[in-house]
N, C-alpha and C positions, 0 to 999 in steps of 0.2 A: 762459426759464422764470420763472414767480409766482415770486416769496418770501414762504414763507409770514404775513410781516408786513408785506409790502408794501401800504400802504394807510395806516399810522398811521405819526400825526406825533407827535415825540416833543422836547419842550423841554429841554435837558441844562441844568440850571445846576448842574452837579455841576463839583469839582477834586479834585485831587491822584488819589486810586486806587480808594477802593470804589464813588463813582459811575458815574465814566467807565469802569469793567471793567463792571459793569451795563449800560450804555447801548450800550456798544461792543458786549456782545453782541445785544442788541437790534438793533442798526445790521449786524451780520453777518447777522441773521437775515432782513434785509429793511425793515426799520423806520425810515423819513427821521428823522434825528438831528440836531437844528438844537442844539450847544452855542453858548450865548451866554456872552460871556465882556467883560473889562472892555477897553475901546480902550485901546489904546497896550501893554496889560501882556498882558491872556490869563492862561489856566491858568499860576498859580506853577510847575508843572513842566517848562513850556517850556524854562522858565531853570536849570532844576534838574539839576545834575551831568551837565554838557553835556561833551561830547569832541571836539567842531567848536566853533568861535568863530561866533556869533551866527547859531546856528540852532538849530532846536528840538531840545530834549535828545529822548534814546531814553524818558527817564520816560515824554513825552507822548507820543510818535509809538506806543509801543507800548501804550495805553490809550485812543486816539482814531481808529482806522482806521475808514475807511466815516461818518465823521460831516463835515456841514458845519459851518463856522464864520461867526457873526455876534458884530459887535461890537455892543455895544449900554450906554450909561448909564442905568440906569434911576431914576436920582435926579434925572434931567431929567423935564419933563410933555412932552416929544416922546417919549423913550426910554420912560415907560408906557405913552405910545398906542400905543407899536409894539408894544409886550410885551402889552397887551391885543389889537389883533388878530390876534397871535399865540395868546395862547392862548383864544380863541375858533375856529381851526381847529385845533385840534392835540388830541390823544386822551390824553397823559403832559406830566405837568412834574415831573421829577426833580431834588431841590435835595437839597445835602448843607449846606447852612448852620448858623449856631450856632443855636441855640434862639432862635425868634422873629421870625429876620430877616427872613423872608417876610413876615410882620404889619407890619413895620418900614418894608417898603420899598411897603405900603399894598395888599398883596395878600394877603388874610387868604383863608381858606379858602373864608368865607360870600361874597366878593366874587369870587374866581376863581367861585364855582357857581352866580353870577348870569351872569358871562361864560358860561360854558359847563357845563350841568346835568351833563353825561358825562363831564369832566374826571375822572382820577385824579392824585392830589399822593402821589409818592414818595417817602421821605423816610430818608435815612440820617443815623442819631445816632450818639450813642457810649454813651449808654445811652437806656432808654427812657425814654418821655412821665412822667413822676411819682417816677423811681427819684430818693434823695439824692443822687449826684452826677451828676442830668442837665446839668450845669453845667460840667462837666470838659470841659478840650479832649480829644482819644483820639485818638491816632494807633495804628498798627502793632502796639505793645509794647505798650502800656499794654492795648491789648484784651486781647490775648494774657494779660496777667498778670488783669485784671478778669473775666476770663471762664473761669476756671481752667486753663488750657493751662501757661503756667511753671510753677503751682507743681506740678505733675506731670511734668514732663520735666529731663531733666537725671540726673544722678547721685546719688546718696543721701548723698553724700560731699562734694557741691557745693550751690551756690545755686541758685534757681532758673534757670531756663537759655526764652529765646523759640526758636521755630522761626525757620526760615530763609524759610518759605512764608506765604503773606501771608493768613495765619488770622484777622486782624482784618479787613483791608482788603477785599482779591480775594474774599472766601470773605463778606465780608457783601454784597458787590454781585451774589452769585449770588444769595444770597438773595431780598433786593431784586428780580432778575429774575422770579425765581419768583412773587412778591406782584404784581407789575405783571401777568403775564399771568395769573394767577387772577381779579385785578381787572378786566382786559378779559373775559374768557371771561364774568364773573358781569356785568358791563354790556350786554354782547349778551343778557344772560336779560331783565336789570329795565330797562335803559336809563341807568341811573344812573351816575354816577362817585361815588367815595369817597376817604378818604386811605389811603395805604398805608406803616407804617413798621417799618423793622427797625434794631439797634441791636447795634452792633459786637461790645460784650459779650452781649448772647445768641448770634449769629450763631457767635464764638466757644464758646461752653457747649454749643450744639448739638452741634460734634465734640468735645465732652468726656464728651459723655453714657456711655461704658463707665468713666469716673473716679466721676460722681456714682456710677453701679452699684456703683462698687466702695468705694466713702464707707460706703453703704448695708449692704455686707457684712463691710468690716472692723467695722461699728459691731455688729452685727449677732455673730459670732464670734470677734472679736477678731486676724485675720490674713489676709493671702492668701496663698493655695497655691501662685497664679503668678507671685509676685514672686520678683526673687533672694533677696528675704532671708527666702525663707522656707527650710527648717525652720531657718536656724541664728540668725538675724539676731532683731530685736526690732521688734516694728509700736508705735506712738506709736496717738493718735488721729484721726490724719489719713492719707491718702491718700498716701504716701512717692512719692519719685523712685525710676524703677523702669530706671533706664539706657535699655538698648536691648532691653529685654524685648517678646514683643508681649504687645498687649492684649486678649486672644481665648482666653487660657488654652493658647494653644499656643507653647511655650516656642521664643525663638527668641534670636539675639546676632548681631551685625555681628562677622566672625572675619578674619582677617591670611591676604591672600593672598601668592604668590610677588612680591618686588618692596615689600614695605608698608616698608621702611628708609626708600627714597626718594620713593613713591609716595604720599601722604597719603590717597588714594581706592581702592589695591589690595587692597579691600576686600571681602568677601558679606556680604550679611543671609542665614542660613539657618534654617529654621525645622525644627523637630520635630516633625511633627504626627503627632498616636495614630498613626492610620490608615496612614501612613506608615514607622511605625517599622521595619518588616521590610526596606523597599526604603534605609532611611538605614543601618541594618546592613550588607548586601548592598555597596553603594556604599565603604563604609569596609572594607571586608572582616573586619568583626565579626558574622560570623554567629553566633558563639555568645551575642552578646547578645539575640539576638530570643525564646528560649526560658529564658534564664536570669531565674528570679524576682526578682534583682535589678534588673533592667534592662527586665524585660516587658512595666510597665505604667506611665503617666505619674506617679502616687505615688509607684512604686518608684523611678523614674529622677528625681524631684526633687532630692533631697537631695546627688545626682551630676551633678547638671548640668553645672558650670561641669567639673568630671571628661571628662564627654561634649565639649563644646566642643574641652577641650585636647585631645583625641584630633582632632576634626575638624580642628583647627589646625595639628598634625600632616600630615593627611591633603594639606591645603594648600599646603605650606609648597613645593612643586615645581612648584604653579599658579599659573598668571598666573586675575584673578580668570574673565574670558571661557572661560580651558580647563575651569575647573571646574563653571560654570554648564552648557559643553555636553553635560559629565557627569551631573551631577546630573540635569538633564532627560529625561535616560533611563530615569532613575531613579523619575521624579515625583515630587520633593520640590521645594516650594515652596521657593523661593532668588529671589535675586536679586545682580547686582553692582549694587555702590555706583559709580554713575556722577556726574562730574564735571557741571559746566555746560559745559567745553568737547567732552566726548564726548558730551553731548545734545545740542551746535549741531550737530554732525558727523555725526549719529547718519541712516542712511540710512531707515533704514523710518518714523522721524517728520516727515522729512522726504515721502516718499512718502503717507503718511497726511493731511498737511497739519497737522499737532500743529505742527511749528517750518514755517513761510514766510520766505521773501524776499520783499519788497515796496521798491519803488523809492520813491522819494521826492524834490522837487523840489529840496530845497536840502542835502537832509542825504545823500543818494545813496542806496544800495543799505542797505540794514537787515533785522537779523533779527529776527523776532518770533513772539508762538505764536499759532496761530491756533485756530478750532474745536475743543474737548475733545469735542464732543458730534458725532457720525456721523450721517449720513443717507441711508438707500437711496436717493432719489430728492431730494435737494437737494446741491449742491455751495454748499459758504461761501468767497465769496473778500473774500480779505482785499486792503483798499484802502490809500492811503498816509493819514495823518492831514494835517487841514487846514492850511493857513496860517492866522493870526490873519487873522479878517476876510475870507479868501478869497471868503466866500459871503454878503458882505453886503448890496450890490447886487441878487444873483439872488433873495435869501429879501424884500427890500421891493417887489421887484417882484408875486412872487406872492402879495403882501397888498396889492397892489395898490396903491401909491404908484408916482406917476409919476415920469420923471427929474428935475424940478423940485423935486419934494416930496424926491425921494431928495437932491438936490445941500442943501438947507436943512437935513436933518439932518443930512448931514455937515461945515456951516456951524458947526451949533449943537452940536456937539462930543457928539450924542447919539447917533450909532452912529463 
């Protein structure tokens, strides 16, 4: 079967994570992914909190499946001649570099669109093109905090606190993905290639946007209604840490299931929503609160919440968190267990679905990784092992048409 990107060639000069999860999806989706990388080193993550002795760490293997590898110097004039016939067929060239370095290393925009008019230049920063600190290095955290996500999570009682989910990195490379095939689709209108950039901290801001909302209405009234600390507590003039509140106006907490002494994750998120509250009643065998004006309506049951909770906690406290979930579900009330990383590796129907893959691999063996978030009636995504350095560097000078002579002289001149 097509894939439906099969056709474009796609240059990765991207490392460490929000490139290579952009490209890698690309490369699932059907899209020849040529990462180039430095001889002798490769992607810093190869080497990066490895658990086998001198093979590629899991960092890389699970951010590079389905892509080939070349090595290549491009601060040699052999290593630019390659790089320009290269990008001369190729449709993306993805770089996560500092500010400039592409210009630096004589490939400036105006000269990539003399090689090739259609070219798109993808480009992940850690802020944008003009902001005051386009100069900052940004990894992980640092978006995380740049982009408002800390100062809004965490506890009201604590410091800021990052997520555990890679809100900067992974979540700006989906971005990125998104900008690259808009930028294709609009090249098939006009013919043209353009630059495409996204920047950690917006990438970041974007799932903040129900916090800006709420900036806007504490500034606005002076509180929110769905924070814990409202009616009792006091709002400042910022956007408070709101624990494990959701953010949706339907009151919800992570509560103590059967087992949570020894268990650190025998946990549920369970939520309250309006609509729902007859069947959370029912469930706890608090009928009488579905009709009592105390408790009838989400205003009323504010002020009682954490009240509401200790009852559910209660209700709990003889459930393992999976008994109670199968509970609840009868119920329909949005819950969920707090599950671990090792009951997601374990987890059958993610497994089934193809979310978590096995994928073999030549020197690092059998590995786990996640594959496709996004489903398709009619495409299956299979997930490939990531390259060796250089694996594919021979086969990619071949079909740019260097002979094996030409090929054995750049390997002479230390430029692939």
């Amino acid at each position: 079967m097509t894939k439906p990107l099969e056709g474009i060639k796609i240059i990765d000069f991207t490392h460490v994570q929000a490139g290579p999860a952009c490209t890698q999806m690309l490369a699932w989706f059907g899209a020849d992914v040529v990462k180039v990388e430095r001889p002798g080193a490769g992607d810093v993550t190869r080497t990066q909190l490895r658990h086998v002795k001198d093979v590629d760490a899991l960092y890389f293997t699970m951010l590079n499946s389905n892509k080939k590898s070349l090595t290549l110097d491009t601060k040699t004039a052999k290593g630019k001649e390659v790089l320009e016939r290269l990008i001369r067929e190729s449709d993306v060239l993805v770089e996560n570099f500092a500010p400039g370095a592409l210009d630096r290393m004589g490939f400036t925009w105006e000269h990539i669109s003399e090689l090739n008019p259609g070219m798109i230049v993808a480009s992940v920063k850690g802020f944008s093109d003009g902001h005051h600190y386009e100069d900052l290095k940004v990894y992980e955290n640092v978006a995380q905090c740049a982009g408002g996500a800390a100062s809004t999570t965490g506890f009201w009682d604590g410091p800021p606190t990052v997520s555990g989910a890679a809100l900067g990195d992974s979540n700006t490379g989906m971005h990125l993905a998104i900008g690259i095939l808009t930028a294709l689709h609009q090249r098939d209108k006009t013919g043209k290639g353009q630059k495409v950039g996204v920047s950690m901290q917006d990438s970041v801001l974007n799932l903040c946007r129900v916090k800006l909302r709420d900036q806007q209405r504490l500034e606005a009234v002076g509180y929110l209604e769905e924070y814990p600390q409202y009616p009792h507590g006091e709002f400042g003039d910022v956007v408070p840490r709101g624990g494990n509140a959701g953010g949706g106006g339907q009151p919800g907490w992570v509560l103590k299931c059967k087992g949570w002494e020894t268990d650190p994750n025998a946990y549920i998120y369970f939520t309250i929503q309006s609509q729902a509250w007859p069947n959370v009643c029912k469930a706890l065998g608090r009928e009488e609160w579905i009709e009592d004006p105390a408790y009838s309506t989400p205003i009323a049951r504010q002020d009682k919440i954490f009240d509401i909770f200790a009852v559910i906690e209660e209700w709990l406290a003889d459930k393992t968190k999976f008994e109670a979930i199968d509970i609840l579900r009868t119920f329909d009330i949005p819950c969920a267990p707090v599950l671990s990383m090792k009951e997601i590796a374990n987890d059958p129907s993610l497994r089934k679905s193809g979310t978590i893959v096995e994928v073999a691999h030549p020197t690092l063996g059998t590995y786990l990784t996640v594959g496709s978030p996004i489903k398709f009636s009619d495409l299956d995504v299979e997930v490939t092992a990531s390259p060796l350095l250089g694996q594919h560097t021979n086969e990619i000078l071949t079909g740019l048409g260097y002979n094996q002579q030409e090929i054995a002289e750049l390997h002479d001149e230390n430029a692939v």
